[in-house]
N, C-alpha and C positions, 0 to 999 in steps of 0.2 A: 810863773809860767815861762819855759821858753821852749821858743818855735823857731825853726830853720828851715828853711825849704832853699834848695839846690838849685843852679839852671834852669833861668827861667820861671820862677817859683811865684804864684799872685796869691794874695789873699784879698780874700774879699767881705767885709762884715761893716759892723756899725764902729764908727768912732777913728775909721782912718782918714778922711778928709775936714777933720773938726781939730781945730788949735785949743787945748787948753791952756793957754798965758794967760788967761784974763782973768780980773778979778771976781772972787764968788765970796758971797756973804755967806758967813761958815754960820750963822745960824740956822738958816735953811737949807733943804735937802739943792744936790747941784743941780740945776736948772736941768740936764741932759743925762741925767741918772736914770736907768730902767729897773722894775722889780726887781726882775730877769734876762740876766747879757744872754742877745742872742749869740746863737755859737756861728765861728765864721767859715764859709767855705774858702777853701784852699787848693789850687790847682799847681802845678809843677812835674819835675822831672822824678827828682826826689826829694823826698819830704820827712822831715825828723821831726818829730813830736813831743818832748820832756814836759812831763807834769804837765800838760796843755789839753785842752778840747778843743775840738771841732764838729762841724755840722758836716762837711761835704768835702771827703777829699780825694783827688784824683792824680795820680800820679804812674809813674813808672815802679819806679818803689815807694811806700809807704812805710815806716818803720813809727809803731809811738810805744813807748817808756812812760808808765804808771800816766798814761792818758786816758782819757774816751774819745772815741768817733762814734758820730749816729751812722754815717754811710764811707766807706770806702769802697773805691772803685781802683784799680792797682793791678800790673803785671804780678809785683810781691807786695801781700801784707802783712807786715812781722810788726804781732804786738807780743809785748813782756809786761804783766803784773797791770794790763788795763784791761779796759771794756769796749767792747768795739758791738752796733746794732745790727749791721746790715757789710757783711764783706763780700766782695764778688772780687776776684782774682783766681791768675796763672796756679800761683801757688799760694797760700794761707797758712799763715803760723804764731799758733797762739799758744805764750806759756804765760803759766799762773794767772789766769787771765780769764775772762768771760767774753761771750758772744751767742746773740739772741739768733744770727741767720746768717748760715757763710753759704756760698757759692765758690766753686773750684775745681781746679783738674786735680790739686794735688791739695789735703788739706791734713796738718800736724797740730794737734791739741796735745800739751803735755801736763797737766796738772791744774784744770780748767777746766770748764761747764760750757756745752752750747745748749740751745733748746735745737734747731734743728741746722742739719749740714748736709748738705749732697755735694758728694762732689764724684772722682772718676777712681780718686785712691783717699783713701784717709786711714790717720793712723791716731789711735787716741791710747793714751799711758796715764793713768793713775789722773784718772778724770774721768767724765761722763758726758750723755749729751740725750735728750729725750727721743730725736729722731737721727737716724742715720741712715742715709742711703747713698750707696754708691755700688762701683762696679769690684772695687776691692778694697777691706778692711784690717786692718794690721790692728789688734787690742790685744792689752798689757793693762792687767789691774784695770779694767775700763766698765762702765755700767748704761746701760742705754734702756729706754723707754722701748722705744721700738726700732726696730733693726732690720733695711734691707738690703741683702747685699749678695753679689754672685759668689762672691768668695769669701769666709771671713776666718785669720788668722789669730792667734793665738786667745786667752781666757779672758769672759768678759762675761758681767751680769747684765741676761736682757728678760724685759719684760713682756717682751714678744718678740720672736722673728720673720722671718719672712713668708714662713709656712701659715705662722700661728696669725698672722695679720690677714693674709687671703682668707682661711678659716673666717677669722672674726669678719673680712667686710661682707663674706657671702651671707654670715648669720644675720651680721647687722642687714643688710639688706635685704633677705629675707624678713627680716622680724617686721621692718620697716614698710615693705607690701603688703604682709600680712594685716600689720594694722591700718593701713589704707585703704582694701578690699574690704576688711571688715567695718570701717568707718562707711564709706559707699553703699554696701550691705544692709546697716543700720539704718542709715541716712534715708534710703531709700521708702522703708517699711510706714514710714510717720504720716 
C-alpha cells in the first residue's frame, strides 16, 4: 500500500499510536490483529492514493491509482482503475474505474460504471451508469438505466429518458392509487 497526503495531510485510523517492537508468540494470532482492518480516514490538502484504501477522505484534490474510497469529499476527485462509494466534488473523474454515487458540477466517466450521478455537466465515453441526471450530457458509446437530462449530446443506449421516466412515474402512481382506493374500497365492504 502506499499513501501520500501533501500539506498538512492527517490520517486517522487503528494502529497509529501502537509500537510494535515487542515481542509476540508466533504461535498465536497477534494479540491486536482484527478480522477486518478498519479503513482509515484521511484529511489534507492533497492527497495520493497508490494501491491503498480508505474510509473518509477530504481534501482539495483527491487523486487514488488502483484504490478504493467509501467517501470522498474533494474540490477534485481523480480516480484511475479504482473504486470509489460515495464522491461529492467540484469536479469528478473517473477512468477505468467504478463508482456507486457521485455528486458534481462537473462529472467525467471514461470507461467505467456508476449506478447513479448527478451532477450540472457529465460526460460518460465507452462506459455506463444506471441513473444520470444533470443539466447537460455529453455520451460517446455510453449506456444508462435511466436518463435525465435538459440537454444530451451525442449516442448512448437508455433505458429510459426523461420523457419515458415522467410517463412511468405518472403510471406508477397512478397504478399505486388505484390499488390503494381499491384496497379502501374492499376493506370497507367486510
Amino acid at each position: 500500500m502506499h499513501l501520500t497526503s501533501h500539506a498538512h495531510g492527517h490520517r486517522h485510523g487503528p494502529g497509529h499510536d501502537h509500537d510494535h517492537d515487542h515481542d509476540h508468540d508466533h504461535d498465536h494470532p497477534h494479540p491486536h490483529a482484527a478480522a477486518a482492518p478498519e479503513l482509515e480516514d484521511i484529511d489534507g490538502d492533497v492527497i495520493h492514493l497508490n494501491q491503498a484504501s480508505a474510509n473518509l477522505v477530504r481534501g482539495r484534490l483527491v487523486r487514488a491509482t488502483q484504490s478504493a474510497i467509501n467517501q470522498a469529499h474533494a474540490d477534485h476527485v481523480d480516480v484511475e482503475n479504482g473504486v470509489i462509494a460515495q464522491a461529492d466534488g467540484d469536479t469528478v473523474s473517473v477512468r477505468q474505474g467504478g463508482l456507486l454515487v457521485a455528486r458534481a458540477g462537473t462529472l467525467t466517466l471514461h470507461q467505467g460504471g456508476a449506478l447513479a450521478i448527478t451532477a450540472g455537466s457529465a460526460a460518460i465515453s465507452e462506459g455506463g451508469a444506471f441513473l444520470v441526471a444533470a443539466q447537460e450530457v455529453d455520451l460517446n458509446n455510453a449506456r444508462t438505466g435511466i436518463l435525465l437530462a435538459r440537454e444530451v449530446h451525442g449516442t448512448v443506449t437508455t433505458t429510459m429518458d426523461t420523457r419515458q421516466a415522467a410517463i412511468f412515474g405518472i403510471a406508477a402512481g397512478a397504478a399505486i392509487g388505484l390499488v390503494l382506493a381499491l384496497g379502501q374500497l374492499f376493506g370497507r365492504r367486510r
